[in-house]
C-alpha positions as CSV (number, residue, x, y, z in Angstrom):
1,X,-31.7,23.6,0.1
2,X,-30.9,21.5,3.1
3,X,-28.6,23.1,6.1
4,X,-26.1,21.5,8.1
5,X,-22.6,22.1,9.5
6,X,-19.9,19.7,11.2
7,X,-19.1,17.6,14.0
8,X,-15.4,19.4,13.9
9,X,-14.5,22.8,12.5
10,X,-12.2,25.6,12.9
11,X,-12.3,28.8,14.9
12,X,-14.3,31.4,13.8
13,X,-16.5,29.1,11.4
14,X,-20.6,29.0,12.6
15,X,-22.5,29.1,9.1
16,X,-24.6,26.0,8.2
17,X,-23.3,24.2,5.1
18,X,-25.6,24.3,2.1
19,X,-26.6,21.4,0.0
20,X,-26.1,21.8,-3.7
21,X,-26.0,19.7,-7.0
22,X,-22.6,18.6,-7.7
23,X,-23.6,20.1,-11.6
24,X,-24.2,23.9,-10.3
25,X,-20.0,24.0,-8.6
26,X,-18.4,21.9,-11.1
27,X,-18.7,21.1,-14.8
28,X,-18.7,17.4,-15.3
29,X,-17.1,16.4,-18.5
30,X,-16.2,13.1,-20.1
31,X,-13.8,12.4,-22.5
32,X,-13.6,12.0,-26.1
33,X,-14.7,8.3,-26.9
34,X,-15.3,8.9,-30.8
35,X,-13.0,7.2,-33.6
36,X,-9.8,9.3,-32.7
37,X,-10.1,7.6,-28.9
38,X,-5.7,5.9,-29.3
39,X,-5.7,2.5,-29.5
40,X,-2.8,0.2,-28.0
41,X,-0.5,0.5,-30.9
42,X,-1.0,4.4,-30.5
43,X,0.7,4.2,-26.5
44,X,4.5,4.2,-26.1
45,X,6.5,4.8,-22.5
46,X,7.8,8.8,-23.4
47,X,5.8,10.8,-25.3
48,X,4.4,14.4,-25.0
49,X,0.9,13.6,-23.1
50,X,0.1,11.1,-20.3
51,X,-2.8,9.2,-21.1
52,X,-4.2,8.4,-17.5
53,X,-5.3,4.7,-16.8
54,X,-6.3,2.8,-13.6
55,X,-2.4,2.5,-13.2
56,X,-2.6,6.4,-12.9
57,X,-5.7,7.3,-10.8
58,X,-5.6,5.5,-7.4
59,X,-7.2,5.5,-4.2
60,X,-4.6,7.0,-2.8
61,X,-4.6,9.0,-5.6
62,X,-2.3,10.0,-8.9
63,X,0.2,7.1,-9.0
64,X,3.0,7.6,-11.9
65,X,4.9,4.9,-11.7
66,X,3.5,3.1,-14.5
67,X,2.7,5.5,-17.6
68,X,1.4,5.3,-21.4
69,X,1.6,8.5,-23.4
70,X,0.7,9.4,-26.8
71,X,2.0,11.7,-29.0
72,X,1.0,15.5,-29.3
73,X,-0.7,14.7,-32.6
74,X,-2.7,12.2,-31.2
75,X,-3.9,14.5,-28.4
76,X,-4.5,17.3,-30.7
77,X,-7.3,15.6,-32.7
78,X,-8.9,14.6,-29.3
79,X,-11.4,16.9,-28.1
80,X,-12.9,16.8,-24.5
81,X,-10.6,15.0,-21.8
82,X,-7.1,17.5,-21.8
83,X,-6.8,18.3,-18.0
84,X,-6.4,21.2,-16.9
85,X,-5.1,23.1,-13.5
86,X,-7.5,22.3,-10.3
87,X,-9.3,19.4,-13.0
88,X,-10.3,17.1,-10.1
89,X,-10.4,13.1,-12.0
90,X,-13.1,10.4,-10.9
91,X,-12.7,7.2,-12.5
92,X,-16.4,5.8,-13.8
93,X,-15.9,2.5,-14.3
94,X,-14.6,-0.6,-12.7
95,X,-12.7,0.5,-9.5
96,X,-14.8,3.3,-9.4
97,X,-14.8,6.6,-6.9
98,X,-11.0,6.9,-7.2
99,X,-10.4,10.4,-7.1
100,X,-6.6,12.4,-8.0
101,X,-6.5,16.4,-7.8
102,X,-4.2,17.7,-11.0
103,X,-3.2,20.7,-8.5
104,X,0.0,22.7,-9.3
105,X,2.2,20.4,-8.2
106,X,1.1,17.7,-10.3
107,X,1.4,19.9,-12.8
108,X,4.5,20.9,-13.1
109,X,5.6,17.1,-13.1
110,X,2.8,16.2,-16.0
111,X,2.2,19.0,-18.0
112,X,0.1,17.0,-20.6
113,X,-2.5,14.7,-19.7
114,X,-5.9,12.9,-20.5
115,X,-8.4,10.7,-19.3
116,X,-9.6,7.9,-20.5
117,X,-12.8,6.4,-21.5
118,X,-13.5,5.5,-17.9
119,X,-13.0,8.2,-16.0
120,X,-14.6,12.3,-15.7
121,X,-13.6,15.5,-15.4
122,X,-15.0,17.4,-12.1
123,X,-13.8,21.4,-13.5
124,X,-14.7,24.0,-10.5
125,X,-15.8,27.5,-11.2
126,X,-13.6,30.0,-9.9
127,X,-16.2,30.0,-6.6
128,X,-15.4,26.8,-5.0
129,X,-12.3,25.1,-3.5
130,X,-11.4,22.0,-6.5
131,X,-9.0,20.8,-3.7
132,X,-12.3,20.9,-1.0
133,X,-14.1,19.3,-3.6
134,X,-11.5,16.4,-4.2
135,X,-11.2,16.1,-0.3
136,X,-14.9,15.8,0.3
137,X,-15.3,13.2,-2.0
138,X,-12.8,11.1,-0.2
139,X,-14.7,11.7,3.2
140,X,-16.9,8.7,4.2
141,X,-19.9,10.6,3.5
142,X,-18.7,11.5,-0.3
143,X,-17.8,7.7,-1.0
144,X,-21.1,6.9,0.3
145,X,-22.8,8.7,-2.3
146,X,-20.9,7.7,-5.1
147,X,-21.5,4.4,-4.1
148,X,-25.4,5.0,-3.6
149,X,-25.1,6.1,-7.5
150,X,-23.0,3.1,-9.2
151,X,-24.5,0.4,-10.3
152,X,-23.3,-2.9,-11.7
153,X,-22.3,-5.4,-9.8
154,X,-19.2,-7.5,-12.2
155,X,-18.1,-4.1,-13.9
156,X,-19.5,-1.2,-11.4
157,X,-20.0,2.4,-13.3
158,X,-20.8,6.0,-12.6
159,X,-22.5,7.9,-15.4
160,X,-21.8,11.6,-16.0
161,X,-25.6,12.5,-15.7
162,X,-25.5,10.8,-11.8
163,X,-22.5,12.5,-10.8
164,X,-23.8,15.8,-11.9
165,X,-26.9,15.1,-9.6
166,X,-24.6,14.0,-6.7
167,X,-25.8,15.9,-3.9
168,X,-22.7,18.2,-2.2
169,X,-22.5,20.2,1.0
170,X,-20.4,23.3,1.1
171,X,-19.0,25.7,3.6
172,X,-18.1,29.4,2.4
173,X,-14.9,30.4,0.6
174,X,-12.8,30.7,3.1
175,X,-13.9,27.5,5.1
176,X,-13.4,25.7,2.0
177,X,-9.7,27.0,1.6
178,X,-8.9,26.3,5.4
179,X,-10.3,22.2,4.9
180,X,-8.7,21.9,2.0
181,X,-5.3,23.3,3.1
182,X,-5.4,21.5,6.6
183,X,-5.8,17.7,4.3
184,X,-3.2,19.0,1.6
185,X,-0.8,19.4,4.2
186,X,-1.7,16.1,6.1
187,X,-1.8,14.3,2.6
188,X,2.0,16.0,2.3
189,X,3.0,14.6,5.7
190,X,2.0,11.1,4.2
191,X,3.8,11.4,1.1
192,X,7.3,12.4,3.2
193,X,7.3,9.4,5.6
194,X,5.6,7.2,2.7
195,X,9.0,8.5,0.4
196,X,11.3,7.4,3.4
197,X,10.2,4.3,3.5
198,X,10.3,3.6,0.0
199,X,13.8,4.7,0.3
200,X,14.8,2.1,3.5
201,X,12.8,-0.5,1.8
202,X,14.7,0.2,-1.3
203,X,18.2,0.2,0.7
204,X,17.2,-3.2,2.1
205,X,17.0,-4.8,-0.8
206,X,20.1,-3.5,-2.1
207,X,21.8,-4.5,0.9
208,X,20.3,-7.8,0.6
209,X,21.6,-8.4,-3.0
210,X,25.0,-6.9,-1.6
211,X,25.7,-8.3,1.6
212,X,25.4,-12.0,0.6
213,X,27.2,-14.3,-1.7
214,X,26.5,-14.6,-5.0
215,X,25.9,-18.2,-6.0
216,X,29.4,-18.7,-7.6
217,X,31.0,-16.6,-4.7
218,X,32.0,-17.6,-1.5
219,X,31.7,-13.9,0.1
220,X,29.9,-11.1,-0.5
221,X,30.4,-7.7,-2.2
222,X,29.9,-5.8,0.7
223,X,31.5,-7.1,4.0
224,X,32.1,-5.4,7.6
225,X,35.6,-4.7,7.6
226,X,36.9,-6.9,10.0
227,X,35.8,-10.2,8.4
228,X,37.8,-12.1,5.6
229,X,37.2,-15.7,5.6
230,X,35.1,-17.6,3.1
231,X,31.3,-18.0,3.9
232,X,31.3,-22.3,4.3
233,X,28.1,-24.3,2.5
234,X,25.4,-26.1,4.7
235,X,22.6,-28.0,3.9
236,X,19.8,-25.3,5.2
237,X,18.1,-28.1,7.4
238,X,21.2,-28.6,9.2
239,X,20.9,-25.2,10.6
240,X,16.8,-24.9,10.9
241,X,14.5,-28.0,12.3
242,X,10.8,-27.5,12.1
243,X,7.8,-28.1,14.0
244,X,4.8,-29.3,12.8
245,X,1.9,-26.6,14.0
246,X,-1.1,-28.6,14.2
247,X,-1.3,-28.0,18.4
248,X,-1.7,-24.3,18.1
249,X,-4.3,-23.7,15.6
250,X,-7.0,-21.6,16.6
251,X,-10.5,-23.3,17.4
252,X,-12.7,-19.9,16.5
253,X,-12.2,-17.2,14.7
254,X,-14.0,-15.0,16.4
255,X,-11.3,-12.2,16.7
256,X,-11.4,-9.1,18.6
257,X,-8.9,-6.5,19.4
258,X,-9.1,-6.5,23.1
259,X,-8.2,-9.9,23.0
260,X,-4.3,-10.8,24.1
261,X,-3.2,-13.3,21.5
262,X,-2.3,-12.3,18.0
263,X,-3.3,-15.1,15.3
264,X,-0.9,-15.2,12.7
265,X,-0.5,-16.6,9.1
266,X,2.9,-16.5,7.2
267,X,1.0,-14.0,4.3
268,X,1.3,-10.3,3.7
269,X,-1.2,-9.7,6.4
270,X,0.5,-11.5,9.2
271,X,-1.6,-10.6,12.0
272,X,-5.3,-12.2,11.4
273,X,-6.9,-10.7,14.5
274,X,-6.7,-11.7,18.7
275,X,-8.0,-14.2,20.1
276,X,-9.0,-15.3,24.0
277,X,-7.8,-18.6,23.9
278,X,-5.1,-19.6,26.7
279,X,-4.6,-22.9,25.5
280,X,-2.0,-24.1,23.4
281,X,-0.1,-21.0,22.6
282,X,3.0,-21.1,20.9
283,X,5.4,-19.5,23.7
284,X,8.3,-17.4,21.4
285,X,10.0,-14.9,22.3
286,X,12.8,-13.1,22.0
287,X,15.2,-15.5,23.8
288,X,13.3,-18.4,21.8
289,X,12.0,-16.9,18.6
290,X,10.7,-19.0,15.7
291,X,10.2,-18.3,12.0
292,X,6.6,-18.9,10.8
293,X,7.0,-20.4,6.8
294,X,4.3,-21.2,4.4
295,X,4.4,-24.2,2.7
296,X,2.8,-23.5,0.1
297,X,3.7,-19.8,-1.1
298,X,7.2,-20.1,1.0
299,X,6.7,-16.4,2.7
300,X,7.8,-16.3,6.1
301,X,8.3,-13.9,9.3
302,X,10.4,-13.4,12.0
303,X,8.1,-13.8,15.4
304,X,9.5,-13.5,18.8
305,X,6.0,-13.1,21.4
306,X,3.6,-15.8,22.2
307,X,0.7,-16.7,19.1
308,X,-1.6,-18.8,17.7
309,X,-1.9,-20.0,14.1
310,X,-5.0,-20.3,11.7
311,X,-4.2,-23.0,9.5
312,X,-1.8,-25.9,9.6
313,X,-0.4,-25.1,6.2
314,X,2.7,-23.9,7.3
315,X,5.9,-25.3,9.4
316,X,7.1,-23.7,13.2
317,X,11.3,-23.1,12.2
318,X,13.8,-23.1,15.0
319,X,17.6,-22.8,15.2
320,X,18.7,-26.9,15.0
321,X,22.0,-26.0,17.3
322,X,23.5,-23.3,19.0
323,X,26.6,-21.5,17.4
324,X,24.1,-19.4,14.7
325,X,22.5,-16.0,14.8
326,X,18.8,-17.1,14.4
327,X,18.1,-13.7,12.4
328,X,21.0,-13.8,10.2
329,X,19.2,-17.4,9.1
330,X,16.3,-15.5,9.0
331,X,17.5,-13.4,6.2
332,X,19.5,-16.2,4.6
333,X,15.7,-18.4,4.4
334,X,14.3,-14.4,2.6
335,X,17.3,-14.4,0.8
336,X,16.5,-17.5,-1.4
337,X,15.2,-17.0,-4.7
338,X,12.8,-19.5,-5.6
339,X,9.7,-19.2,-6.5
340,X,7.0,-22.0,-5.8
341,X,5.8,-23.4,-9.1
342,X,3.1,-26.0,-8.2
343,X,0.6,-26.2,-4.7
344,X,2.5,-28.5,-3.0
345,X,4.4,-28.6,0.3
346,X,7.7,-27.1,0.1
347,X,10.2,-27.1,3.2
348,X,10.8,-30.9,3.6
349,X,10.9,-31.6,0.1
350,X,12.8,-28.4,-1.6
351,X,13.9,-25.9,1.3
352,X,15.6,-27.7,3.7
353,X,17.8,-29.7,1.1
354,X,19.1,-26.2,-0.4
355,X,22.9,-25.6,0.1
356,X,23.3,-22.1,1.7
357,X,26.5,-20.0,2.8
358,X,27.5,-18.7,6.1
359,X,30.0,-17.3,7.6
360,X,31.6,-17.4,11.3
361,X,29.1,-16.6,14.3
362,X,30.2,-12.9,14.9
363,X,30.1,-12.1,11.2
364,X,26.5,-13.4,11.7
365,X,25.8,-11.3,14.8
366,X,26.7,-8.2,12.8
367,X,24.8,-9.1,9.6
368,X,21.5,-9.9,11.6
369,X,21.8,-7.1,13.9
370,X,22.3,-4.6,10.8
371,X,19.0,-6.3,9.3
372,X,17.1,-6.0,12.9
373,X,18.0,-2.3,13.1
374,X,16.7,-1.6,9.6
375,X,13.9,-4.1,9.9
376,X,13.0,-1.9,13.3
377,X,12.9,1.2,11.4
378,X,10.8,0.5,8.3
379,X,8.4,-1.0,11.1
380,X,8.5,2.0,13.1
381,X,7.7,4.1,9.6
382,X,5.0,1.9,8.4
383,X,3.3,2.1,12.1
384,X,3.2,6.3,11.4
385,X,2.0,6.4,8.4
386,X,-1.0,4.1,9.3
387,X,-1.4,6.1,12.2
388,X,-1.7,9.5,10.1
389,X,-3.9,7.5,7.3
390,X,-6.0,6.7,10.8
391,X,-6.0,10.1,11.7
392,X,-6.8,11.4,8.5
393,X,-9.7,8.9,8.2
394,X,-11.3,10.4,11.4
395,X,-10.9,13.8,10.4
396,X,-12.5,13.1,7.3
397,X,-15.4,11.7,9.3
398,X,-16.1,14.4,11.6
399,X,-15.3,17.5,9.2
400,X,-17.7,16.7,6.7
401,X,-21.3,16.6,6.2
């Protein structure tokens, strides 16, 4: 046996790790694939046991928001594959190296539950830590290994025989209790600001469908209190001119982080990288700020600092006029539905003809300011949790070996 201990490790703790086979800690068990294995006529949405699918077992972990379930007879003429308390899950095959803990508190929430034919079993003896176990093979080191042992390259898989030789390294008892408490309680801290956010982002779109006409209304459900007159209809490129962006594109790519300019693209991922480039930067700000929209897939965001662009497929919007609240157009441009049908362009030809509804300029103060706030506060949420996920990823790199 190999020894070796830590970069970072609590007070009191000296003892090299030992290396050991992942088969002599754990009992690695698959589930059962024979002629009882439920078929999709067999699944229903409420049932008696859960039976786990990639939907399920996540990166991040268990993930219930989208469940099948079979009956208790069904599960009863299965054999191998019933979890059980501390049952660490691994899925095997296609996204593979996801692992979920079925602690306690998973437990009381899912009482029933089984794998399925592409996932294993890692069951702990009563010696070692199943939530040290789980957290190690979430560390850089532990995904390193199981990728080492998959193979395939269209469907990737892990077979039970490599796992069970997957080489592990362990602290003592109590070590093992004290690493897995300290990322329980940091995977806990996650959750609670990931749950907040769900809940503003989930308030925002609430608000959204509630704080703007309806299509056969001329005011909304849910008004300030002070406000009473009819919303009036505008063409929307009455209110919003556009700019073509072909002057700001980007000449390399070559991003780097210590770099001053932010490239952006109108997608999901809106910051592509910096770059260096001084020339021909798009000056907004928050006394000029544009909208960035996509042609093609309509997304769009709200920019107000100086950037640069990647690609030309998208349109630079500006107010048209004074006399509007540039972020309450903002939200009226989110607040269309319409979703793009064919790859074609889509703001000259479809967008800027739509008839919208607003109402007076201070309504529209109000309405944009109440978005900005809430907009300010699901960024300043998303921003903590990536820093904890950041944190947590170090900590998983230097407490591990």
């Amino acid at each position: 046996m190999s020894s070796k201990s830590p970069e970072i490790r609590f007070n009191g703790f000296t003892d090299d790790w030992e290396q050991r086979k992942l088969s002599k800690v754990v009992n690695v068990m698959d589930g059962d694939r024979g002629k009882n294995y439920p078929s999709k006529d067999d699944f229903s949405n409420k049932e008696h046991t859960l039976f786990l699918s990639a939907n399920n077992v996540t990166k991040e972990g268990f993930s219930f928001k989208k469940n099948q379930y079979i009956t208790e007879e069904r599960s009863n003429a299965l054999g191998n594959g019933k979890l059980k308390h501390n049952d660490i899950i691994l899925t095997s095959r296609g996204s593979v190296g996801h692992i979920a803990w079925y602690s306690r508190e998973v437990e009381s929430k899912v009482p029933h539950a089984r794998i399925n034919s592409g996932m294993l079993i890692l069951r702990s003896n009563n010696n070692i830590e199943a939530n040290f176990i789980s957290q190690y093979l979430k560390s850089p080191i532990g995904k390193r290994q199981i990728d080492l042992i998959s193979f395939g390259s269209a469907q990737p898989q892990l077979t039970k025989k490599d796992v069970s030789n997957y080489n592990i390294s362990l602290p003592d008892r109590q070590e093992q209790l004290k690493l897995g408490k300290f990322f329980t309680d940091l995977d806990k801290t996650i959750a609670l600001h990931q749950r907040e956010l769900d809940n503003l982002i989930k308030s925002k779109k609430g608000f959204l469908q509630k704080m703007f006409p309806n299509n056969n209304e001329s005011t909304p459900e849910i008004r300030f209190e002070e406000f009473g007159e009819p919303w009036k209809k505008y063409e929307l490129g009455s209110l919003i001119e556009y700019e073509q962006p072909s002057k700001y594109i980007v000449k390399s790519t070559d991003y780097d982080n210590s770099f001053k300019t932010p490239v952006l693209t109108a997608g999901k991922s809106f910051v592509l990288g910096y770059t260096n480039e001084t020339e021909d930067i798009k000056m907004a700000s928050a006394s000029n700020p544009v909208i960035i929209f996509d042609d093609f897939t309509t997304g769009s965001h709200y920019v107000d600092f100086p950037f640069k662009i990647k690609s030309s497929a998208m349109k630079l919007l500006s107010q048209r006029t004074e006399g509007n609240d540039f972020y309450f157009l903002y939200y009226i441009l989110k607040n269309i539905s319409y979703v793009p049908q064919s790859h074609e362009r889509h703001w000259i030809s479809k967008f800027s003809e739509f008839s919208v509804k607003i109402p007076c300029y201070n309504e529209q103060l109000k309405i944009g300011s109440f978005f900005k706030q809430l907009d300010d506060s699901i960024n300043l949420h998303q921003q903590h949790i990536e820093k904890l996920k950041q944190t947590k990823k170090a900590f998983l790199q230097k407490m591990f070996v």
